[in-house]
C-alpha positions as CSV (number, residue, x, y, z in Angstrom):
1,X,97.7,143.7,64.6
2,X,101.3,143.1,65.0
3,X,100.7,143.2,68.4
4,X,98.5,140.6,69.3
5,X,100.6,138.1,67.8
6,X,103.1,137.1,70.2
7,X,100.1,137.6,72.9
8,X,97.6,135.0,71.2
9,X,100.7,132.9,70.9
10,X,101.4,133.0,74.7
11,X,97.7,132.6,75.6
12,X,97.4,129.7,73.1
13,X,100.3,127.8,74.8
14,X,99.2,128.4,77.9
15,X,95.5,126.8,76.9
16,X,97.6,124.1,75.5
17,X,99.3,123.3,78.9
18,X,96.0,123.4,80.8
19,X,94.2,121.0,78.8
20,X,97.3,118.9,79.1
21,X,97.2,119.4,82.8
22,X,93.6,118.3,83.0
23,X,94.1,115.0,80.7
24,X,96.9,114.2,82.9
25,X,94.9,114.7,86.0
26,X,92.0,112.4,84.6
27,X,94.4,109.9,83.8
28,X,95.8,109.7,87.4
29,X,92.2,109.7,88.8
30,X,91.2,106.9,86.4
31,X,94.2,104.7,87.2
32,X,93.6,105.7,91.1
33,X,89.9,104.5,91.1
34,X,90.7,101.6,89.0
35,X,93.4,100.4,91.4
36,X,91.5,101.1,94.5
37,X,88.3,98.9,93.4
38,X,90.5,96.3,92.9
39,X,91.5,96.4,97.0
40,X,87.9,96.5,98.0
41,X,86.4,94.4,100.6
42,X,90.2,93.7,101.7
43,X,92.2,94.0,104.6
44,X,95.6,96.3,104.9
45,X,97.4,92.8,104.6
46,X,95.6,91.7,101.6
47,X,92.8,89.2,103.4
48,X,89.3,89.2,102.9
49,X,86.9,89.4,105.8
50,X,86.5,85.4,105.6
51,X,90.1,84.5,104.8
52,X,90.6,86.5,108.2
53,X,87.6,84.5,109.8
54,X,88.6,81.3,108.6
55,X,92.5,81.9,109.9
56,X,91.1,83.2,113.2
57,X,89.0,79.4,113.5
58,X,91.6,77.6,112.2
59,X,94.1,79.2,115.1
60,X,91.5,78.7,117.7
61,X,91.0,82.3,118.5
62,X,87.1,82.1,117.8
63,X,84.7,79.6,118.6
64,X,82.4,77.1,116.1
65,X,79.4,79.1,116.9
66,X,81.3,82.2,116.7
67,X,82.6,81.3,113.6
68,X,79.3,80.0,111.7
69,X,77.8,83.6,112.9
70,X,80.4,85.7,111.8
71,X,80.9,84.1,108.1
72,X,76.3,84.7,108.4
73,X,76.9,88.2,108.8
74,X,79.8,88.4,106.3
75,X,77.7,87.2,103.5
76,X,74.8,89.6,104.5
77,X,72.6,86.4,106.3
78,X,73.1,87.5,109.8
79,X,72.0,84.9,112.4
80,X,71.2,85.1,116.8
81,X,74.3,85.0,118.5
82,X,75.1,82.2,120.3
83,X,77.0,81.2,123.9
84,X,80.0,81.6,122.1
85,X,79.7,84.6,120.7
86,X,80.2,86.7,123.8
87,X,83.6,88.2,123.1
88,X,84.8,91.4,121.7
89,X,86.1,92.5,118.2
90,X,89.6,90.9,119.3
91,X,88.0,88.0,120.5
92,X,88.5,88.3,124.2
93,X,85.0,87.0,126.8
94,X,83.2,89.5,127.8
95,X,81.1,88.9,130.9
């Protein structure tokens, strides 16, 4: 028996350091969820889809029209486009 000693040691600090690895990797996976829900539904600079629309209006990149049909969609009501809604996702005419 004098053997198994120092061998049930080693294998009970090695079970100690995996269960300490796999806290610590549910820890980082909570805190990575956590702070990625928090993002959601925003751009890489920090916008949301109608802070972007509204900034686009304001600047005079996107129509009325375009504008009223774009915040529809945003908030899940889409509506026909109109005249001015004949432009592509950076805003240029289209023909």
């Amino acid at each position: 028996m004098n053997g198994m000693g120092p061998a049930m040691m080693a294998f009970m600090g090695l079970a100690t350091l995996a269960v300490l690895a796999a806290l610590a990797a549910l820890v980082v996976g909570v805190i990575w969820l956590a702070r990625r829900s928090v993002f959601v539904g925003r751009s890489e600079q920090g916008e949301k889809g109608e802070d972007v629309l509204r900034r686009r209006y304001a600047a005079g990149e996107i129509g009325e029209d375009e504008y009223h049909h774009r915040l529809a969609t945003l908030r899940g009501h889409p509506t026909a486009p109109g005249p001015a809604d004949a432009t592509d996702w950076r805003g240029n005419p289209q023909p």
